[in-house]
PDB file of N, CA, C and O in Angstrom:
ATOM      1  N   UNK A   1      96.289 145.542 -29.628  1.00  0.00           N
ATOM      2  CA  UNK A   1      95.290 146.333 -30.323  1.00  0.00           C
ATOM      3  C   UNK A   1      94.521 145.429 -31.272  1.00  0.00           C
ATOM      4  O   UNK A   1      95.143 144.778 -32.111  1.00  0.00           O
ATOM      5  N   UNK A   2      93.095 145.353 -31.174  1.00  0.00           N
ATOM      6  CA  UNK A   2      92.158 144.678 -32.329  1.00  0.00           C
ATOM      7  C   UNK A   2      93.013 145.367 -34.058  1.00  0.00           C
ATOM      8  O   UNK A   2      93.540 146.368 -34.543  1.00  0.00           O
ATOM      9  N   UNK A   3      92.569 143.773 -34.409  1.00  0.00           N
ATOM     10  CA  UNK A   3      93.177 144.216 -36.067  1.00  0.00           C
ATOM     11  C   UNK A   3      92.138 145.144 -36.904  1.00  0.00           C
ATOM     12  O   UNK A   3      91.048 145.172 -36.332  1.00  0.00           O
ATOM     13  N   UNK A   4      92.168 145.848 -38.001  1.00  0.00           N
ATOM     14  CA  UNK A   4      91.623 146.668 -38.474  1.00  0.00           C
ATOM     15  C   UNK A   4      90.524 145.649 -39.313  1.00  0.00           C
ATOM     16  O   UNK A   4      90.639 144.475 -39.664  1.00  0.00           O
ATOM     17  N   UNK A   5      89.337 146.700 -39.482  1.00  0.00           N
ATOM     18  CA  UNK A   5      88.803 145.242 -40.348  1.00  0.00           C
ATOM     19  C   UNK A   5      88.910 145.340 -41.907  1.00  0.00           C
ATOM     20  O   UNK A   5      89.582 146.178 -42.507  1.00  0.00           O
ATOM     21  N   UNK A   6      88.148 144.358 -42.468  1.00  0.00           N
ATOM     22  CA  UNK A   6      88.869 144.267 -43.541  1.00  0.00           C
ATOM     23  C   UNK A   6      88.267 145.559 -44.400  1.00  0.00           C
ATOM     24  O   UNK A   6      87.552 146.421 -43.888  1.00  0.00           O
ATOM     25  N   UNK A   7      88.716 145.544 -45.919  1.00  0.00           N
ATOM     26  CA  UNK A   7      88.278 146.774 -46.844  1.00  0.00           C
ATOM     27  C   UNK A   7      86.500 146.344 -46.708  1.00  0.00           C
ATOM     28  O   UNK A   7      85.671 147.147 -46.280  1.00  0.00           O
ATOM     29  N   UNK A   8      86.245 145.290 -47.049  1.00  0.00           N
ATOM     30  CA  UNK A   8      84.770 145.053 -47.537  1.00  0.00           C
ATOM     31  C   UNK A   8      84.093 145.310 -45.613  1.00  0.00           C
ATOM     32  O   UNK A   8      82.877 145.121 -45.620  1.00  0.00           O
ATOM     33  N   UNK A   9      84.234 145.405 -45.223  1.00  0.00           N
ATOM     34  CA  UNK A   9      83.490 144.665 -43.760  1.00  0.00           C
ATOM     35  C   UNK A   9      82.667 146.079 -43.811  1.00  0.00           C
ATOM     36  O   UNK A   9      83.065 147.000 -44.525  1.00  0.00           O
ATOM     37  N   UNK A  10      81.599 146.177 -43.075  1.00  0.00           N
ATOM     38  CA  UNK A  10      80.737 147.024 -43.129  1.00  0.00           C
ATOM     39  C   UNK A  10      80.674 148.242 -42.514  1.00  0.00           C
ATOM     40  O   UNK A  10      80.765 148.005 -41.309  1.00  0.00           O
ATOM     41  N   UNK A  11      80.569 149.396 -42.687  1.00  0.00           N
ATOM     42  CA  UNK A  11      80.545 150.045 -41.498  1.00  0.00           C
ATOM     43  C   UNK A  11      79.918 149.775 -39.899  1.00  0.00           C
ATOM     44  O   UNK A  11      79.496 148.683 -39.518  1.00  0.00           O
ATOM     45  N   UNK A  12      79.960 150.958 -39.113  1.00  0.00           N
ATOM     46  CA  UNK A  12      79.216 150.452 -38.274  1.00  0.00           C
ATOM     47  C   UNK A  12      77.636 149.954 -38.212  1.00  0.00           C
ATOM     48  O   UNK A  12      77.057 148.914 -37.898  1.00  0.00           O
ATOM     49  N   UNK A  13      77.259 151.271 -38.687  1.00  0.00           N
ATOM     50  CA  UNK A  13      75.347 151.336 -38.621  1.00  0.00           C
ATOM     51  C   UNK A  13      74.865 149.909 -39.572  1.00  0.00           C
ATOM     52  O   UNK A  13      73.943 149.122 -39.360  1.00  0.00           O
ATOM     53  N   UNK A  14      75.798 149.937 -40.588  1.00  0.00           N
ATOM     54  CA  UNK A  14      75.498 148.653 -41.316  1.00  0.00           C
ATOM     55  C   UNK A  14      75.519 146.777 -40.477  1.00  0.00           C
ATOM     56  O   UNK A  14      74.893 145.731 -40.646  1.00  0.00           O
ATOM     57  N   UNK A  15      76.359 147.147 -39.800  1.00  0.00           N
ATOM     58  CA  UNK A  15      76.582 145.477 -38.999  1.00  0.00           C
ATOM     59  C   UNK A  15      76.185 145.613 -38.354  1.00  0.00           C
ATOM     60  O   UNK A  15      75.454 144.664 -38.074  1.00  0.00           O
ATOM     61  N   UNK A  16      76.107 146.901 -37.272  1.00  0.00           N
ATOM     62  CA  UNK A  16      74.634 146.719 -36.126  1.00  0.00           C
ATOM     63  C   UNK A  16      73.193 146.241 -36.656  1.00  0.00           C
ATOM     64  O   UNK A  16      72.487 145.523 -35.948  1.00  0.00           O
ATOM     65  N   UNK A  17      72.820 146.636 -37.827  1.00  0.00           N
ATOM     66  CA  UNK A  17      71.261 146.445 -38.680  1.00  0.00           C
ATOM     67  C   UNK A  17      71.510 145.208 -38.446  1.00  0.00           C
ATOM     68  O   UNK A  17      71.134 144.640 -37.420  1.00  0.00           O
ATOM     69  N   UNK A  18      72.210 144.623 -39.428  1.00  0.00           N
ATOM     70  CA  UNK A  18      72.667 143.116 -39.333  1.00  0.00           C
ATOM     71  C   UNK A  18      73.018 142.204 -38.521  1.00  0.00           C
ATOM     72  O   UNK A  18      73.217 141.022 -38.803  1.00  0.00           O
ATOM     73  N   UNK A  19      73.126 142.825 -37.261  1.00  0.00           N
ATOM     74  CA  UNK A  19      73.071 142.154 -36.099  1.00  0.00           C
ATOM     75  C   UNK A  19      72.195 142.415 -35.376  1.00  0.00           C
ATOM     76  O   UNK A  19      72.183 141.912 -34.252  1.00  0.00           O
ATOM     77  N   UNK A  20      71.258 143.222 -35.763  1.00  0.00           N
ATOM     78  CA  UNK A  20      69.733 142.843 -35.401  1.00  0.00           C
ATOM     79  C   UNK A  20      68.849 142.237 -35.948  1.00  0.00           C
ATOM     80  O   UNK A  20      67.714 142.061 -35.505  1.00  0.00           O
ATOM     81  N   UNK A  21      69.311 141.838 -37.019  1.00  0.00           N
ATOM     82  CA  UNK A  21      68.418 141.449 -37.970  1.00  0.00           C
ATOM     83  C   UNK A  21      69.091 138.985 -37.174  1.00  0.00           C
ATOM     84  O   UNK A  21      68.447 138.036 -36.726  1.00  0.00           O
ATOM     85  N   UNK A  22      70.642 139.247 -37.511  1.00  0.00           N
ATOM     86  CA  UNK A  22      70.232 138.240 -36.922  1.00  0.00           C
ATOM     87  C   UNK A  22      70.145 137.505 -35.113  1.00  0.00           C
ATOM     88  O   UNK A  22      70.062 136.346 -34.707  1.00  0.00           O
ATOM     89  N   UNK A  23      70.197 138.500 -34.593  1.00  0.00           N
ATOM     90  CA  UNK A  23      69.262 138.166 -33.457  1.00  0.00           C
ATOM     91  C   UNK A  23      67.977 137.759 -33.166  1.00  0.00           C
ATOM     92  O   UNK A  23      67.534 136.974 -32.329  1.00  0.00           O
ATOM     93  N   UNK A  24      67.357 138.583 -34.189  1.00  0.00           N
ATOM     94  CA  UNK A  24      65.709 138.462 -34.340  1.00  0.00           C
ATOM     95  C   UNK A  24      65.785 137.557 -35.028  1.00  0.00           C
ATOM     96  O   UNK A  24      64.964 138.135 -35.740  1.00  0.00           O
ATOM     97  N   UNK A  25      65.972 136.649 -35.552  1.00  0.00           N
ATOM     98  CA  UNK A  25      65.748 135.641 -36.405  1.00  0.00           C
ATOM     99  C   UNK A  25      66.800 134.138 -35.557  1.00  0.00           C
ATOM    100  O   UNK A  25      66.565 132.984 -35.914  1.00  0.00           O
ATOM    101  N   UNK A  26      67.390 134.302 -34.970  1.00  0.00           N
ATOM    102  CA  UNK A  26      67.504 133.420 -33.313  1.00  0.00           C
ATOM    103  C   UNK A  26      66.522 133.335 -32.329  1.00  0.00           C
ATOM    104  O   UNK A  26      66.130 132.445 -31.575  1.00  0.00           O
ATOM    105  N   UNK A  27      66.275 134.317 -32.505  1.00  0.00           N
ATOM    106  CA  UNK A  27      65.263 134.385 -31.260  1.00  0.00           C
ATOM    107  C   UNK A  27      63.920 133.657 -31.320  1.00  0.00           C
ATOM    108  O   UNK A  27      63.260 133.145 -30.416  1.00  0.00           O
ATOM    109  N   UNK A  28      63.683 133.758 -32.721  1.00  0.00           N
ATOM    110  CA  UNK A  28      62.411 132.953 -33.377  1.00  0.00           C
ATOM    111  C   UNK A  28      62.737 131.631 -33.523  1.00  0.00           C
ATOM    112  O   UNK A  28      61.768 130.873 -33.486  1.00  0.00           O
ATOM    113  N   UNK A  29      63.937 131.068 -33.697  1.00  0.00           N
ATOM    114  CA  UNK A  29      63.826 129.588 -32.648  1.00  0.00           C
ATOM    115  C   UNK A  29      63.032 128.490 -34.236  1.00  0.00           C
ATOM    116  O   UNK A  29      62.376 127.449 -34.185  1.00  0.00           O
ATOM    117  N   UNK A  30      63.448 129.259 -35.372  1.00  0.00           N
ATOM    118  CA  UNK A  30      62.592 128.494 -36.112  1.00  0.00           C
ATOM    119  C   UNK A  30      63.871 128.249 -37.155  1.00  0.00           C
ATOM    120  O   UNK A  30      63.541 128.144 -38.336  1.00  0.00           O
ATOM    121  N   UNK A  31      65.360 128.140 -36.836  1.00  0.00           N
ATOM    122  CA  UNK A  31      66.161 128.181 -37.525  1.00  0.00           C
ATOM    123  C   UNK A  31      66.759 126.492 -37.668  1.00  0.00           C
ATOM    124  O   UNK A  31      66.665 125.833 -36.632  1.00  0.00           O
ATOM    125  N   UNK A  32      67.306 125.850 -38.789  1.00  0.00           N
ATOM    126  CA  UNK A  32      68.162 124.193 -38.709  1.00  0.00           C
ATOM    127  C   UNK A  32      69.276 124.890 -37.487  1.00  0.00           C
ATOM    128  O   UNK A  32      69.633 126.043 -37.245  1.00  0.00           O
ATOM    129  N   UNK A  33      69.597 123.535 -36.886  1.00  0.00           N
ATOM    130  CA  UNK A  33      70.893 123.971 -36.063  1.00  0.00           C
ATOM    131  C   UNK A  33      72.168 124.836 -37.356  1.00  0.00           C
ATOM    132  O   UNK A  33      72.726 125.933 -37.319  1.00  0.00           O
ATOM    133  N   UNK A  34      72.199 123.973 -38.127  1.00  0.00           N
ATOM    134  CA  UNK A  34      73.256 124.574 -38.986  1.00  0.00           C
ATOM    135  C   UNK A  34      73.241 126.016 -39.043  1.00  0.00           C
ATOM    136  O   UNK A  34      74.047 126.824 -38.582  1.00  0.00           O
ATOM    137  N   UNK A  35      71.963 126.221 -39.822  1.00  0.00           N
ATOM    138  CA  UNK A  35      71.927 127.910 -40.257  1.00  0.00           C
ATOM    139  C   UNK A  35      71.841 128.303 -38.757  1.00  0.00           C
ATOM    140  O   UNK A  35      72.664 129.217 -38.804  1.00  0.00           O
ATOM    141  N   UNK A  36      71.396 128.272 -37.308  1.00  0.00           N
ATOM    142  CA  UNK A  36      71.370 128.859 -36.350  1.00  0.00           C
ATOM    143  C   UNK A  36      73.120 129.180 -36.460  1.00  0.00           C
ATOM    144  O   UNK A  36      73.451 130.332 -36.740  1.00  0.00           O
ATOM    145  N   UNK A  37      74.247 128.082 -36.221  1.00  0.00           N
ATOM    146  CA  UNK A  37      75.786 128.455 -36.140  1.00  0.00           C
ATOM    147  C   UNK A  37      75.873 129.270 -37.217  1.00  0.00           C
ATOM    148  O   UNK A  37      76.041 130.447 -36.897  1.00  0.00           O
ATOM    149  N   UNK A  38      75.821 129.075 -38.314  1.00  0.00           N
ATOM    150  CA  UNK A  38      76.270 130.055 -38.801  1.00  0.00           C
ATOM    151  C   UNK A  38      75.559 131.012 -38.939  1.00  0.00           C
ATOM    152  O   UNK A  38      75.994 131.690 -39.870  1.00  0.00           O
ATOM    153  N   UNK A  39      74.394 131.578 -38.359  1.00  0.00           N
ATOM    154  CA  UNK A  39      73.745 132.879 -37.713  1.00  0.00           C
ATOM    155  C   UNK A  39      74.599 133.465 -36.862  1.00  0.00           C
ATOM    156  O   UNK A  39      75.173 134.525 -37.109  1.00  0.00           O
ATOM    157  N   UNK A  40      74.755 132.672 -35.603  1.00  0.00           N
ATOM    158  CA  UNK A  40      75.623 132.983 -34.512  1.00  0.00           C
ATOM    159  C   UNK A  40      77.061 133.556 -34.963  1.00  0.00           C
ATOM    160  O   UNK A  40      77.613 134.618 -34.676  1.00  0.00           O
ATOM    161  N   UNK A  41      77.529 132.331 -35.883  1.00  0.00           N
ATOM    162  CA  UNK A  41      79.218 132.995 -36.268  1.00  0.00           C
ATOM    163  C   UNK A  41      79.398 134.152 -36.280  1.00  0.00           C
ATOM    164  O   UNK A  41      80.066 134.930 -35.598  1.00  0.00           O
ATOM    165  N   UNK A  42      78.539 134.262 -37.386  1.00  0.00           N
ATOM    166  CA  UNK A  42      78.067 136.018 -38.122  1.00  0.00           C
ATOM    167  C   UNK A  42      77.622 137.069 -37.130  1.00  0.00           C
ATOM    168  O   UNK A  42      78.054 138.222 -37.141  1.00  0.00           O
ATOM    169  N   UNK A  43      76.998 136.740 -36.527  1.00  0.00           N
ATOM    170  CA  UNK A  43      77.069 137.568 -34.998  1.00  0.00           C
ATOM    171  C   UNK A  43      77.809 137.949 -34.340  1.00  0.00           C
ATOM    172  O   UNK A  43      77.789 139.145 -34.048  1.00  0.00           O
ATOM    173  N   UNK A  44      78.837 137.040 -33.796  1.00  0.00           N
ATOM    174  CA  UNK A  44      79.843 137.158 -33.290  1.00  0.00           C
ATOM    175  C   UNK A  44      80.918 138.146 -33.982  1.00  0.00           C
ATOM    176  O   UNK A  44      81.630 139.016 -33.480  1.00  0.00           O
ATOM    177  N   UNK A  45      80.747 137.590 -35.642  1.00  0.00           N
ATOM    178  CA  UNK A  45      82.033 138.243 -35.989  1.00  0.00           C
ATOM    179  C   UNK A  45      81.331 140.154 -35.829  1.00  0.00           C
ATOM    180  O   UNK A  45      81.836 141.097 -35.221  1.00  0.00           O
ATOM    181  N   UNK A  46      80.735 140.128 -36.209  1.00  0.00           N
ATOM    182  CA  UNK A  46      79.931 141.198 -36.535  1.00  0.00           C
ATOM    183  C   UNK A  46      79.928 142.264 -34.996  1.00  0.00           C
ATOM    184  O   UNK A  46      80.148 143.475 -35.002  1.00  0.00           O
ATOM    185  N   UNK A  47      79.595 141.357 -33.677  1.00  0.00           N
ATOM    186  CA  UNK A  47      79.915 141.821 -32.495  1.00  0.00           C
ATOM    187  C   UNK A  47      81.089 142.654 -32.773  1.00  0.00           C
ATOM    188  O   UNK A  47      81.169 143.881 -32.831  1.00  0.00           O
ATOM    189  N   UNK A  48      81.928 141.810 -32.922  1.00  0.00           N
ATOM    190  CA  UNK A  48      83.943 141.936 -32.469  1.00  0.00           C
ATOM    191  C   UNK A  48      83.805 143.455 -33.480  1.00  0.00           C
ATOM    192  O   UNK A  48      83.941 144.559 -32.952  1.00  0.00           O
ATOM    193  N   UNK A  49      83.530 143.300 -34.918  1.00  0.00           N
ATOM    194  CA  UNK A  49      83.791 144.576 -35.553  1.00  0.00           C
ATOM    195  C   UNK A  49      83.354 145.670 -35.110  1.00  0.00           C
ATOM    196  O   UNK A  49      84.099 146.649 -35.127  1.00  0.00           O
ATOM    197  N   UNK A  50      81.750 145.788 -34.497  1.00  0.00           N
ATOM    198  CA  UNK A  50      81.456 146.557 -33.635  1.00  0.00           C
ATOM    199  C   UNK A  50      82.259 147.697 -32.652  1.00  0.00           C
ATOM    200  O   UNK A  50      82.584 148.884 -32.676  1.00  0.00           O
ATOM    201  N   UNK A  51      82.374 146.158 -31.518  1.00  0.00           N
ATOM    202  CA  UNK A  51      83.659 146.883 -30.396  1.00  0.00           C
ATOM    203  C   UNK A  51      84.687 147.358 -30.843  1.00  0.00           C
ATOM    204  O   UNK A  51      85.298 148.221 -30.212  1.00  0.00           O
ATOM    205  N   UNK A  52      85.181 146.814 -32.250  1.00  0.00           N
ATOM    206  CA  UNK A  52      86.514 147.715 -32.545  1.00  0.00           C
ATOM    207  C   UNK A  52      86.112 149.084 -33.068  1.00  0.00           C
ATOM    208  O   UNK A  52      86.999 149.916 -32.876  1.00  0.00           O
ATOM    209  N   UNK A  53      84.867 149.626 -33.764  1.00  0.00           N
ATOM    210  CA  UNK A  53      84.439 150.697 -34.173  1.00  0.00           C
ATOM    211  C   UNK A  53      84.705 151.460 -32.991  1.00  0.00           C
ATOM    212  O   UNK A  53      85.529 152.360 -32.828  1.00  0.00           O
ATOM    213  N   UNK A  54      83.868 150.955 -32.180  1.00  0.00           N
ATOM    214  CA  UNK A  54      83.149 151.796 -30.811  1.00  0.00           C
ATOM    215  C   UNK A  54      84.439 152.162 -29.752  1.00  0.00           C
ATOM    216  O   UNK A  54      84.256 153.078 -28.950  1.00  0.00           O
ATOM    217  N   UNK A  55      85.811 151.399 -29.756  1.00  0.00           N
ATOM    218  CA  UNK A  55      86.691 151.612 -29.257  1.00  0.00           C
ATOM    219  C   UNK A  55      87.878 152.609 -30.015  1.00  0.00           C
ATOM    220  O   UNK A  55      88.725 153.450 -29.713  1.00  0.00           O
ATOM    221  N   UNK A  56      87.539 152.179 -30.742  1.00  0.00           N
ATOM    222  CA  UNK A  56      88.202 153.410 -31.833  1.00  0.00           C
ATOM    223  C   UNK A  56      87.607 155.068 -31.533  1.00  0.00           C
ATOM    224  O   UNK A  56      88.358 155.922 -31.063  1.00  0.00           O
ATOM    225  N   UNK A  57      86.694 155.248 -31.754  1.00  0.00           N
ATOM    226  CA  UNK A  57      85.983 156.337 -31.851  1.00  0.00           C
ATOM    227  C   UNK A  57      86.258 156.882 -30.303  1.00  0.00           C
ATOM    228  O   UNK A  57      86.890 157.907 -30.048  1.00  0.00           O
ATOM    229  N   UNK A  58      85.518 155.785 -29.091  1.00  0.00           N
ATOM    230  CA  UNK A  58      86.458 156.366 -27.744  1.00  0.00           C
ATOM    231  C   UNK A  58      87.733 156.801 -27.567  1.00  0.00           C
ATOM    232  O   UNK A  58      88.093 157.624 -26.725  1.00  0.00           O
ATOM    233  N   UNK A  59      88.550 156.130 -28.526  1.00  0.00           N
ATOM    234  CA  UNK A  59      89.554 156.643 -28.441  1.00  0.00           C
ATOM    235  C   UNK A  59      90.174 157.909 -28.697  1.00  0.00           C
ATOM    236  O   UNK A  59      90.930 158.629 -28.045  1.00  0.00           O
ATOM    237  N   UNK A  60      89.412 158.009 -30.316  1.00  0.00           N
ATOM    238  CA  UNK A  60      89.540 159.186 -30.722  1.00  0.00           C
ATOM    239  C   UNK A  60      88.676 160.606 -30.061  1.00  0.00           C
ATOM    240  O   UNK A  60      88.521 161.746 -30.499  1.00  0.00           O
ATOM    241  N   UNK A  61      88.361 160.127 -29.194  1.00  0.00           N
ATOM    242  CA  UNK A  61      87.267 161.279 -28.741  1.00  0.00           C
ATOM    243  C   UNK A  61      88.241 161.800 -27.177  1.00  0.00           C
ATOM    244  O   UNK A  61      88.123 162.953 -26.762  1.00  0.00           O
ATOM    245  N   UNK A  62      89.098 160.839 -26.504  1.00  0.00           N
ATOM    246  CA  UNK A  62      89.749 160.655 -26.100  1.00  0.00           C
ATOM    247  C   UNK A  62      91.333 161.741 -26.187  1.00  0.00           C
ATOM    248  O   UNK A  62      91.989 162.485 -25.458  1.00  0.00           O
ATOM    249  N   UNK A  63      91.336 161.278 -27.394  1.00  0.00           N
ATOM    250  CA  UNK A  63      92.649 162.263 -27.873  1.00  0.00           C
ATOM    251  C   UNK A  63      92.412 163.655 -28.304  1.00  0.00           C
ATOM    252  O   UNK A  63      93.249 164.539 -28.486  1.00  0.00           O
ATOM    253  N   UNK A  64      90.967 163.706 -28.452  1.00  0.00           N
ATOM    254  CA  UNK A  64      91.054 165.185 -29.079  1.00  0.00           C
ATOM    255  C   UNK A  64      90.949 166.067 -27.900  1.00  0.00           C
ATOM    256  O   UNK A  64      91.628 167.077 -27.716  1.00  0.00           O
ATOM    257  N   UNK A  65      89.597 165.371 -26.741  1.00  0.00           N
ATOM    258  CA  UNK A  65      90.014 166.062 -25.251  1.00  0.00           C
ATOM    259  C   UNK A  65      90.789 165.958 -24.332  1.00  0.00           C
ATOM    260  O   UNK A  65      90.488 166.169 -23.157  1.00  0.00           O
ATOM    261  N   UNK A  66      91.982 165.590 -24.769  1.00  0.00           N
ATOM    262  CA  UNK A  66      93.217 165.320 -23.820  1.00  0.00           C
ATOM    263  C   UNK A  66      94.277 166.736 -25.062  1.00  0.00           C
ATOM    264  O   UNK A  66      94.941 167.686 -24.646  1.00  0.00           O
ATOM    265  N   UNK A  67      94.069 166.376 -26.380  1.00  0.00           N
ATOM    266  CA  UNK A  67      94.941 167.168 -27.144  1.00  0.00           C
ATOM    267  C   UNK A  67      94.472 168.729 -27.422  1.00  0.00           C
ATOM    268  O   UNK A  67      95.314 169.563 -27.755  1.00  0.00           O
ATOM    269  N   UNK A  68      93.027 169.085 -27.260  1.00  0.00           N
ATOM    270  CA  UNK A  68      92.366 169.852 -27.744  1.00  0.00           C
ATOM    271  C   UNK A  68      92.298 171.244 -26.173  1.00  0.00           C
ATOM    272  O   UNK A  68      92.891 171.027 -25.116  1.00  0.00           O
ATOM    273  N   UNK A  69      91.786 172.043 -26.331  1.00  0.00           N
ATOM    274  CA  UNK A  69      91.279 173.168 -25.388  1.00  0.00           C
ATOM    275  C   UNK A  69      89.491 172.691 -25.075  1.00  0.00           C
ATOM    276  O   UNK A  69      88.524 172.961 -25.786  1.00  0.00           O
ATOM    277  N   UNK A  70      89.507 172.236 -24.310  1.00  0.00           N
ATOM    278  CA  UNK A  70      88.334 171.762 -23.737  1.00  0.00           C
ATOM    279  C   UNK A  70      87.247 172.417 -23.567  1.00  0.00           C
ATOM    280  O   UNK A  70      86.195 171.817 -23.346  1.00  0.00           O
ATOM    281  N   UNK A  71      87.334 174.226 -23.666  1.00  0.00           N
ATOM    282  CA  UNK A  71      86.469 174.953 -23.701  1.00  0.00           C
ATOM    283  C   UNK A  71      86.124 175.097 -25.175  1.00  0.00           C
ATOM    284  O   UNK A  71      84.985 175.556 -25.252  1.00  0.00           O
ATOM    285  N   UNK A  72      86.562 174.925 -26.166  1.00  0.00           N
ATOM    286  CA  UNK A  72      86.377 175.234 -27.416  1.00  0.00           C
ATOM    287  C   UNK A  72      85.439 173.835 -28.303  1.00  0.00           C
ATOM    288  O   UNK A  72      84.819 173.977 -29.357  1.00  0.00           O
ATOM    289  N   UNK A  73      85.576 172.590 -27.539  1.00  0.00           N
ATOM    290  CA  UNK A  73      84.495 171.846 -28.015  1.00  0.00           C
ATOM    291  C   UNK A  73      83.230 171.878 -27.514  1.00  0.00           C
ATOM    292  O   UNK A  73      82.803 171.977 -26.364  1.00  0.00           O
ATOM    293  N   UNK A  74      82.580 171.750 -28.836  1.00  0.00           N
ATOM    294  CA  UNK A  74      81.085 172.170 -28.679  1.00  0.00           C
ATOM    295  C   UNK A  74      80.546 170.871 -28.180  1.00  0.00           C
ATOM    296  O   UNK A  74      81.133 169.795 -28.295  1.00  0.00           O
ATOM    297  N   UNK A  75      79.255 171.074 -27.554  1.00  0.00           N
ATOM    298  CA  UNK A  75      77.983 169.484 -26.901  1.00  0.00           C
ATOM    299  C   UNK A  75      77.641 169.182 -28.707  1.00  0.00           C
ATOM    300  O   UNK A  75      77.415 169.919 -29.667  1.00  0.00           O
ATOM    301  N   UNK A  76      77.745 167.836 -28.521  1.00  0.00           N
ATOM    302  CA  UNK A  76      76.798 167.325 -29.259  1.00  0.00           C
ATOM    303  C   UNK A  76      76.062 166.120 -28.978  1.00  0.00           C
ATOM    304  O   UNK A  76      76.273 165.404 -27.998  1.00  0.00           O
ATOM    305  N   UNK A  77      75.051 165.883 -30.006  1.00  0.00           N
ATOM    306  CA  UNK A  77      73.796 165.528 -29.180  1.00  0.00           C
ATOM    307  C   UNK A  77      73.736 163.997 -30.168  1.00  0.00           C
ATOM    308  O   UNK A  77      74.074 163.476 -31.231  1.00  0.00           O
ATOM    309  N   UNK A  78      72.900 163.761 -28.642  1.00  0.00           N
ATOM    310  CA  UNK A  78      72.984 161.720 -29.743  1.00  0.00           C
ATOM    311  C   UNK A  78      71.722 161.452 -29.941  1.00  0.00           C
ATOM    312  O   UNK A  78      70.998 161.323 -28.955  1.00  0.00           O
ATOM    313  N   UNK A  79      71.149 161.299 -31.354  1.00  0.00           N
ATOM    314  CA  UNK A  79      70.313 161.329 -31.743  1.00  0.00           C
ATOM    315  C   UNK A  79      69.529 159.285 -31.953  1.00  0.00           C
ATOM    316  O   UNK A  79      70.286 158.362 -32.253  1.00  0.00           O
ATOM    317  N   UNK A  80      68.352 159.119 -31.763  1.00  0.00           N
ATOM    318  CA  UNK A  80      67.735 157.931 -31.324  1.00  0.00           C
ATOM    319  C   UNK A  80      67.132 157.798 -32.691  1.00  0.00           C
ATOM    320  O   UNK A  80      66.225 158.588 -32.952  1.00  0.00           O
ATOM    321  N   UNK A  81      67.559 156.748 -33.796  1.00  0.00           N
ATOM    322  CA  UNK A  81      66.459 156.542 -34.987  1.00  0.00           C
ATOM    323  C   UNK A  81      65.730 155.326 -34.595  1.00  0.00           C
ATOM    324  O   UNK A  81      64.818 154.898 -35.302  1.00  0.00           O
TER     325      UNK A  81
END
């Protein structure tokens, strides 16, 4: 099982921003090699916390319709900002 992340680490919506933010600023190709790695690091780490959000939440979505009465959960809807 991925380790939990830490107290400070960001939520999700927060490290996704931030991992768009540094993609777009890779992509522009106007970075020192240095700051590009440690762009990337930060990416990466930022990836990994991601997938553990996003696997979590499957999971839990997981257990409630395996534990739950399947007629009694309501649709909900995924909204695009």
């Amino acid at each position: 099982m991925a380790p939990s992340p830490k107290p400070d680490a960001p939520d999700f919506e927060t490290a996704l921003k931030e991992l768009e933010k540094i993609v777009a600023a890779l992509e522009k190709g106007n970075l020192s090699l240095d700051a590009a790695l440690k762009h990337f690091e930060r990416g990466i780490a930022l990836t990994r916390l991601c997938q553990t959000a996003l696997k979590k939440a499957e999971l839990k979505v997981e257990m409630l319709v395996q534990n739950g009465d399947q007629q009694k959960l309501a649709p909900f809807e995924i909204r695009d900002e």
